[in-house]
N, C-alpha and C positions, 0 to 999 in steps of 0.2 A: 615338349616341356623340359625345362632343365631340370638333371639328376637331382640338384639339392632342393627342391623346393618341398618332395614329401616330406622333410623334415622340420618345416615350418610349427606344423600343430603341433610338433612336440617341443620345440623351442617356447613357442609361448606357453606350452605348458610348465615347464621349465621355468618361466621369468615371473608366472603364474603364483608357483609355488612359492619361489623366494624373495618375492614382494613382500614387503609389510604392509600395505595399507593398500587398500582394493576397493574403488567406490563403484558402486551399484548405482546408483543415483544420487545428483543430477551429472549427465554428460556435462565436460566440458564445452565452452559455446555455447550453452544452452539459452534458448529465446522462449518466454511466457508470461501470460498475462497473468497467473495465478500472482499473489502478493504475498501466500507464504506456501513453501515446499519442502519435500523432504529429502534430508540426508543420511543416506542409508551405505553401509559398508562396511567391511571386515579386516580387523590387525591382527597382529596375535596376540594370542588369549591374555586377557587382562592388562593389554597395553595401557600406557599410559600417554594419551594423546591431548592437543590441544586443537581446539576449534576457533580460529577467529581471536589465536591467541589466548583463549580461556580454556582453562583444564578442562577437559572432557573425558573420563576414563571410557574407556571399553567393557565390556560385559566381558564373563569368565570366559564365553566362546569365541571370544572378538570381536563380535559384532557389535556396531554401534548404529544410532539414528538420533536425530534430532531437526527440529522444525529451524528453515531459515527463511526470517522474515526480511524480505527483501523490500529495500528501495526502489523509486522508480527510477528508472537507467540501469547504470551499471555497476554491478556487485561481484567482487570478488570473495571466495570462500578459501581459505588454507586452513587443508587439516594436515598433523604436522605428528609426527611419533618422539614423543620425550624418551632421549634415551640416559640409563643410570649417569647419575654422576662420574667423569671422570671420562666419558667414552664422546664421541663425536660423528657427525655425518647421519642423524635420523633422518629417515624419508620425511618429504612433504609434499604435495599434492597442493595443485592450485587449479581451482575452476573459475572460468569464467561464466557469468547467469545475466543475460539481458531481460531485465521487466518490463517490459511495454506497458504502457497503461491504453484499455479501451474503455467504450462505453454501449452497451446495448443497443441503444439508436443508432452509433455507427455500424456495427456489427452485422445490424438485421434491420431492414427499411422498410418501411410498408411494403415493399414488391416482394419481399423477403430478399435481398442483395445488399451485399456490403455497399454503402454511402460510397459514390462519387469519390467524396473527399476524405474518406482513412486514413489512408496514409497520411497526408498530410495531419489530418487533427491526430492520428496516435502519437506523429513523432514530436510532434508539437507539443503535446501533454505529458509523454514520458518525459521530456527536459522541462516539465515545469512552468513552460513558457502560459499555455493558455489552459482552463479548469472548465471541467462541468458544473452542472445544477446538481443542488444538495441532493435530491434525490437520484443522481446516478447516472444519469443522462444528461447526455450534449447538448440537445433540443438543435442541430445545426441549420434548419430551415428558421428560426427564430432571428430576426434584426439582431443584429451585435452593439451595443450600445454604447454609448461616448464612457463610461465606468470602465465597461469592459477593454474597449479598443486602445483607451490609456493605460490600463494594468497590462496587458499584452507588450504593446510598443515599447513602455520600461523595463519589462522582462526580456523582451530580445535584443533591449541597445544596450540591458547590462545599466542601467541607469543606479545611482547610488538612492535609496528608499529610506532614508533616517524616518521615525514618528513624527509626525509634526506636531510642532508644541501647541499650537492653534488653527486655530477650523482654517481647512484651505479654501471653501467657498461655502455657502449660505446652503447647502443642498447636501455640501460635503465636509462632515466634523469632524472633526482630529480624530475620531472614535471610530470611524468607517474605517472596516478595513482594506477598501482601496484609497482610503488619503494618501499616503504615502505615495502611491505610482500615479497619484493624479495631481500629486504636486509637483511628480517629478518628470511628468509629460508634460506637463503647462510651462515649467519652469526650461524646461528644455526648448520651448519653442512649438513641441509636435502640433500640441493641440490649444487654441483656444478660449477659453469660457463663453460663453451666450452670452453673458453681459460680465460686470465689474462684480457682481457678488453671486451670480448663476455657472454654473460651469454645467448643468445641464448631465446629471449622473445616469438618467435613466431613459434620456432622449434616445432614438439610434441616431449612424450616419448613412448617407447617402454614397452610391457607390462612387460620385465624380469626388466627391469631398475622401473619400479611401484612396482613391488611384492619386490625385492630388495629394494627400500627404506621404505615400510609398515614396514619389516623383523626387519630391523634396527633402526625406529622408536618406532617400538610397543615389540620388540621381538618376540621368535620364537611362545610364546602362540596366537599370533595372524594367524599361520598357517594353523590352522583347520577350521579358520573361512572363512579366502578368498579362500580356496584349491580349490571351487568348480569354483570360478572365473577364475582361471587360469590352471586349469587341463582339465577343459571337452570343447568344442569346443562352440565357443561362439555363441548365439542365432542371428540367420540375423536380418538383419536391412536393411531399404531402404537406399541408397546412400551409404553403406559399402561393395563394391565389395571386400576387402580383408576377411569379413568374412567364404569367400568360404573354404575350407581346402587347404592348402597348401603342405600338403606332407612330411613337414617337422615333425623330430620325435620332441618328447617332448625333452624338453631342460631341467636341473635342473640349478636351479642358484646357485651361488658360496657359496652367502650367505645366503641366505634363504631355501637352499635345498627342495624348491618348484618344479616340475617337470612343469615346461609352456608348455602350447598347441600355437601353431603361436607366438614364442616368440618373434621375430623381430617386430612382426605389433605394429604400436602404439594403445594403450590403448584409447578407446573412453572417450567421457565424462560420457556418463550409467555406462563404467567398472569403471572409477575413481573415481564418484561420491558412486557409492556400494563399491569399496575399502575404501574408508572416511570412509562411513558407520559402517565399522566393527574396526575404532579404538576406543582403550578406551574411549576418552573424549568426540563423538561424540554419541555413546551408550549412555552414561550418559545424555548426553546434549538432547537427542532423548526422554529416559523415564523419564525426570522433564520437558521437553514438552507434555508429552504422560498424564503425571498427574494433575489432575484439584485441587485436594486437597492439594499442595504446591506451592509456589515462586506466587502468586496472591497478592500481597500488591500494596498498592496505585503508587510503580514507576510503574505501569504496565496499572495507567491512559490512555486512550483513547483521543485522540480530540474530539472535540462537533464541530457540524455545523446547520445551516441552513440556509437556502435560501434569499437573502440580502430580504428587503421590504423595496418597495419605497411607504413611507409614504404619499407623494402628489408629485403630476406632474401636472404644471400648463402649460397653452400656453397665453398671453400676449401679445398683447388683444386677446380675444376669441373670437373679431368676427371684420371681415376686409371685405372692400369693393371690388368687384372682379374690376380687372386694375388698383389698385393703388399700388403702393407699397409699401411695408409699413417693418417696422423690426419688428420681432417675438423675443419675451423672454423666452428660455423655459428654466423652473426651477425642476427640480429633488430633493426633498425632502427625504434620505434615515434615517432610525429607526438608532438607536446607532448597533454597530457591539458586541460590548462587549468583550470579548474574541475569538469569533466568528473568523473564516476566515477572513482578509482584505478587502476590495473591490478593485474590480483590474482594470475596466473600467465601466462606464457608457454610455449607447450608446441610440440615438433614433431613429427609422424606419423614416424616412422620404420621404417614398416612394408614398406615397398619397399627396405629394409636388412635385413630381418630382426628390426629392433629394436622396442622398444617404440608404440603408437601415443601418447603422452602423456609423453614424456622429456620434463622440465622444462629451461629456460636460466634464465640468471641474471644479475641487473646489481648483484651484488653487490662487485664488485672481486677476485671468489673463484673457484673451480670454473671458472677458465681463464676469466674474464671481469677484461678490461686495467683496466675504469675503474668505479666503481661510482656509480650515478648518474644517468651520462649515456644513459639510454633506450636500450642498447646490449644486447642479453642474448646471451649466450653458452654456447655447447655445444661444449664439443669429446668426441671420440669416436675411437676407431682401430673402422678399418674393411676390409675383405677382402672385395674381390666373386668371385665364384665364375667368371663370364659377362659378358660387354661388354652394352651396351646403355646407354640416358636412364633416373635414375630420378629420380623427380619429387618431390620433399620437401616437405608444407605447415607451416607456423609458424600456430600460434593465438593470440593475444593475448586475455586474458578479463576484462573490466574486475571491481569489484566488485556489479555487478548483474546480471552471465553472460552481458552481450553482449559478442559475439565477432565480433574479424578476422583474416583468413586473408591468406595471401600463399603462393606455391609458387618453390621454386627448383628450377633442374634439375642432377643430376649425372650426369654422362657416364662409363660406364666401357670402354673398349678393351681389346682384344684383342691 
């Protein structure tokens, strides 16, 4: 071992100590599915830092956190130390955070094993290219349909999507929101309609008529890549009874002189979305995602969040006689939001009254609220306790991404 190396630990402790800004979390580089995470780390005390270019101060002991709602791809984070007026060179700190987007059915298969086709549909949906089902899953043993196979092929040729002023086909109204990518595959040439006012939005396709238009969009160099897709007998899947063999010989297609295995059966969304996969601009688009050393500039900002705080909650009067009745004022004091998430509702448990647990307050100037505006929300209420005692009332503040703070007030009622 060379002489100088015990003296490593003490160097970094050393570069340790006269750091200004120390991130605990997230690593640099970091790769995950989560969509919002935490930034957690230490300056000195009461610095004044900026997050994603937005003030951020530091707590008295340095420490800071705050939630970063991340896009899918790739997000860059700089946190940066403001130094006084007049001085120059504050540290800053840049991380790179890659979000993948999955989906449960890829993830865990009826066998319990990651789908076949992952990779390709994660990297395909973190760039936006191809979407799940409303409820959150892929369904990729499901036919991929002429709607879908057209929003796709627009999405990976990068095709230009204006709204269209009127209905692109008798099936398909200005209103859908794949009009746009099915006027601008049709219009492109990719795809076809079924007839003159059909374009057929919820048909599937067939895997010859998939291999057939890859052939014709990418050319024949594209044939070695998908060969294995539609040459050898496709991998089962639960709820795909046609993947059985059918007996049918290989098929070549007209154009593509591809030889198809079950040329008739339509093409799932695993085969379609691994067919995307293997075009040129989708590659490309795959390893400038795959690369942490390029396209990281500040458009690649993050959202900031954190949890509202309700600065004071008052109850008014604090303390009532039990059988009389009397009106309650209850006042919710929230911190500024700043760039922050909105707040979406302010709600108080009213359950230790008898009452609702979710009565709303209001900073609307209305509904016994003095001033509209000013972060104030108000509830009034008449109220009648049966029995003396503390009863303890909590206030929820709910931003627009459902995180939540709490605060409790106490009301006293005597006997």
């Amino acid at each position: 071992m060379k002489k100088w190396l015990w003296l490593l630990p003490f160097l970094w402790l050393a570069g340790a100590a006269t750091a200004e800004i120390l991130i605990a979390h997230p690593a640099d580089k970091q790769q995950t599915f989560d969509n919002v995470i935490l930034l957690q780390g230490n300056a000195s005390p009461a610095a004044e830092l900026k997050i994603e270019r937005t003030a951020f101060p530091a707590r008295a002991d340095g420490s800071f956190a705050c939630g970063l709602v991340l896009n899918p791809g790739k997000n860059l984070v700089l946190v940066q130390r403001v130094l006084p007026a007049g001085r120059q060179g504050g540290e800053e700190i840049k991380l790179r955070v890659l979000r993948l987007v999955t989906f449960p059915d890829v993830e865990t298969s009826y066998d319990e094993k990651q789908h076949w086709a992952r990779g390709q549909i994660v990297y395909l949906a973190s760039l936006g290219i191809i979407e799940g089902y409303p409820d959150g899953n892929f369904y990729p043993a499901n036919p991929v349909t002429r709607g879908e196979f057209a929003t796709w092929l627009a999405k990976v040729k990068q095709l230009p999507v204006p709204a269209p002023a009127q209905d692109v086909f008798f099936d398909v109204p200005k209103e859908h929101w794949r009009a746009p990518y099915v006027k601008a595959a049709t219009g492109a040439g990719y795809l076809a309609p079924l007839s003159g006012k059909l374009f057929g939005l919820e048909e599937p396709i067939s895997r010859t008529e998939a291999a057939d238009l890859a052939v014709r969009m990418e050319g024949e160099g594209i044939i070695s890549r998908i060969g294995p897709l539609f040459k050898e007998a496709p991998r089962a899947e639960v709820a795909a009874p046609t993947y059985v063999a059918t007996g049918k010989k290989p098929k070549a297609d007209v154009a593509s002189k591809l030889p198809i295995y079950d040329p008739e059966r339509a093409i799932t969304r695993a085969e379609a979305a691994t067919l995307i996969s293997h075009f040129a601009a989708a590659q490309a688009a795959i390893q400038l995602l795959s690369d942490f050393e390029r396209d990281y500039g500040e458009d690649k900002f993050c959202a900031l969040n954190i949890s509202p705080e309700v600065a004071a909650f008052t109850v008014e009067p604090a303390t009532v006689p039990a059988g009389k009745t009397v009106t309650l004022k209850l006042r919710a004091t929230l911190a500024p939001r700043e760039n922050f998430a909105p707040i979406a509702s302010v709600k108080a448990d009213l359950t230790k009254l008898g009452g609702a647990p979710d009565a709303r307050l209001y900073d609307d100037g209305k509904h016994g609220d003095e001033r509209a505006g000013d972060q104030v929300y108000s509830l009034n209420l008449s109220y009648q306790a049966a029995v003396g005692g503390e009863k303890i009332l909590t206030v929820m503040a709910i931003d627009r991404l459902g995180w939540q703070g709490n605060k409790d007030a106490s009301l006293l009622v005597v006997e």
